[in-house]
C-alpha positions in Angstrom: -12.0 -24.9 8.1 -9.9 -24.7 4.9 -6.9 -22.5 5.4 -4.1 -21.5 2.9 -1.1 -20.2 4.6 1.8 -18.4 2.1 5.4 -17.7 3.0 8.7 -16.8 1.2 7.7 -13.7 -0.1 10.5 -10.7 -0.2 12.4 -8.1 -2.1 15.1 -9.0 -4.6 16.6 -7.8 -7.3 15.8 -8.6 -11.0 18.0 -11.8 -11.7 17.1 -13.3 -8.4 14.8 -16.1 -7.2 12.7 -16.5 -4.3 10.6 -19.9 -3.4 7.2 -19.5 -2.2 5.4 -22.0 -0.3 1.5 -22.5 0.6 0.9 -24.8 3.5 -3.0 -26.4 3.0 -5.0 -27.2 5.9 -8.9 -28.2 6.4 -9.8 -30.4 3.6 -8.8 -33.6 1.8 -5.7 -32.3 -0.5 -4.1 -34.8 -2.7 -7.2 -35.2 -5.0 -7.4 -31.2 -5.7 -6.1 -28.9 -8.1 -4.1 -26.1 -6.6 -3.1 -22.6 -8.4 -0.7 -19.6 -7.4 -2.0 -16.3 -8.5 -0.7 -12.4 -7.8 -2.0 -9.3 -8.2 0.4 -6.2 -9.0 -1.2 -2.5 -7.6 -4.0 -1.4 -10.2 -4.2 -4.4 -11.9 -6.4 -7.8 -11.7 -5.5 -10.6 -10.3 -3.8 -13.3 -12.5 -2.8 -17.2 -12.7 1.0 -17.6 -12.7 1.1 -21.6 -12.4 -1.2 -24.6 -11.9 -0.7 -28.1 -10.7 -3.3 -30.6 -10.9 -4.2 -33.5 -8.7 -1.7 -35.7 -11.2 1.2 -33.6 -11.0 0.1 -31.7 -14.6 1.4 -27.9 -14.8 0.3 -25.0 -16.7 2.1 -21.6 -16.6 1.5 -18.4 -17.4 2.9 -17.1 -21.1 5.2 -14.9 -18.9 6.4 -17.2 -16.4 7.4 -20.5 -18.7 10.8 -21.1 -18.5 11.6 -19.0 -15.1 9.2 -20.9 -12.4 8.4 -24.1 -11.5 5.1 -25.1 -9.6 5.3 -28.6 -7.6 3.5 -30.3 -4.6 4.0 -32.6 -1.9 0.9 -34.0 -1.2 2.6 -35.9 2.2 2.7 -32.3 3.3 -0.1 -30.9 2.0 2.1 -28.5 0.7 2.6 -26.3 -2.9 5.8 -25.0 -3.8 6.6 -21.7 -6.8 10.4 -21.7 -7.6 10.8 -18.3 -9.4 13.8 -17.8 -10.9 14.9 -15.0 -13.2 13.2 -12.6 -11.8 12.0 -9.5 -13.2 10.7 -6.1 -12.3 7.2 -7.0 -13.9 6.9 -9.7 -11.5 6.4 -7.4 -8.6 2.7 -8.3 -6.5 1.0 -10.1 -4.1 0.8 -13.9 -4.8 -1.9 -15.8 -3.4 -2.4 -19.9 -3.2 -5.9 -21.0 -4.4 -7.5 -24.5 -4.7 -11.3 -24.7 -5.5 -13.0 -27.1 -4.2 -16.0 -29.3 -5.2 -19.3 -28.3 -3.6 -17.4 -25.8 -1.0 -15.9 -23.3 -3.7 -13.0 -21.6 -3.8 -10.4 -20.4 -1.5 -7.7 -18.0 -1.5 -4.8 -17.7 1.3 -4.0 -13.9 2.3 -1.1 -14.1 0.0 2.9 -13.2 -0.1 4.0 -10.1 -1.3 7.0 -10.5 -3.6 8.9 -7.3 -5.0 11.5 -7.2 -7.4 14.0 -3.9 -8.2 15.6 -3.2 -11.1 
């Protein structure tokens, strides 16, 4: 069964980074696009970053410049660097990757919290 597994979440303070990692298990991953959302308290859940099957990234307007998704598709693995953190920051972040005829999947996410 597909199965997204998140890790490196923590507290820091504003300034800091932290790297989160999503380990990908189940199905075939190189040819799939894979996202990291979060989801502060009270609020919907969001895209931060995107990496398609090519290596192409897309960021959210409040994220560019501070992180940096990649991939290692050996590893079946997706990275976010976040650098520069800020207090706004603060939620869960969950790894997602929809797939073609099996829809989408979500891992139980990372929480990440940031003090000012």
């Amino acid at each position: 069964q597909v199965q997204l597994v998140e890790s490196g979440g923590g507290l820091v303070q504003a300034g800091g980074s932290l790297r989160l990692s999503c380990a990908a298990s189940g199905f075939i991953f190189s040819p799939n696009d894979m996202g990291w959302y979060r989801q502060a308290p009270g609020k919907q859940r969001e895209l931060v970053a995107e990496i398609t099957s090519n290596g192409s990234t897309n960021y959210a307007d409040s994220v560019k410049g501070r992180f940096t998704v990649s991939r290692d598709n050996a590893k079946k693995m997706v990275y976010l660097q976040m650098n520069s953190l800020k207090p706004e920051d603060t939620g869960r972040y969950y790894c997602n990757v929809n797939l073609k005829y099996r829809g989408g999947f979500w891992g139980q996410g990372t929480q990440v919290t940031v003090s000012s």
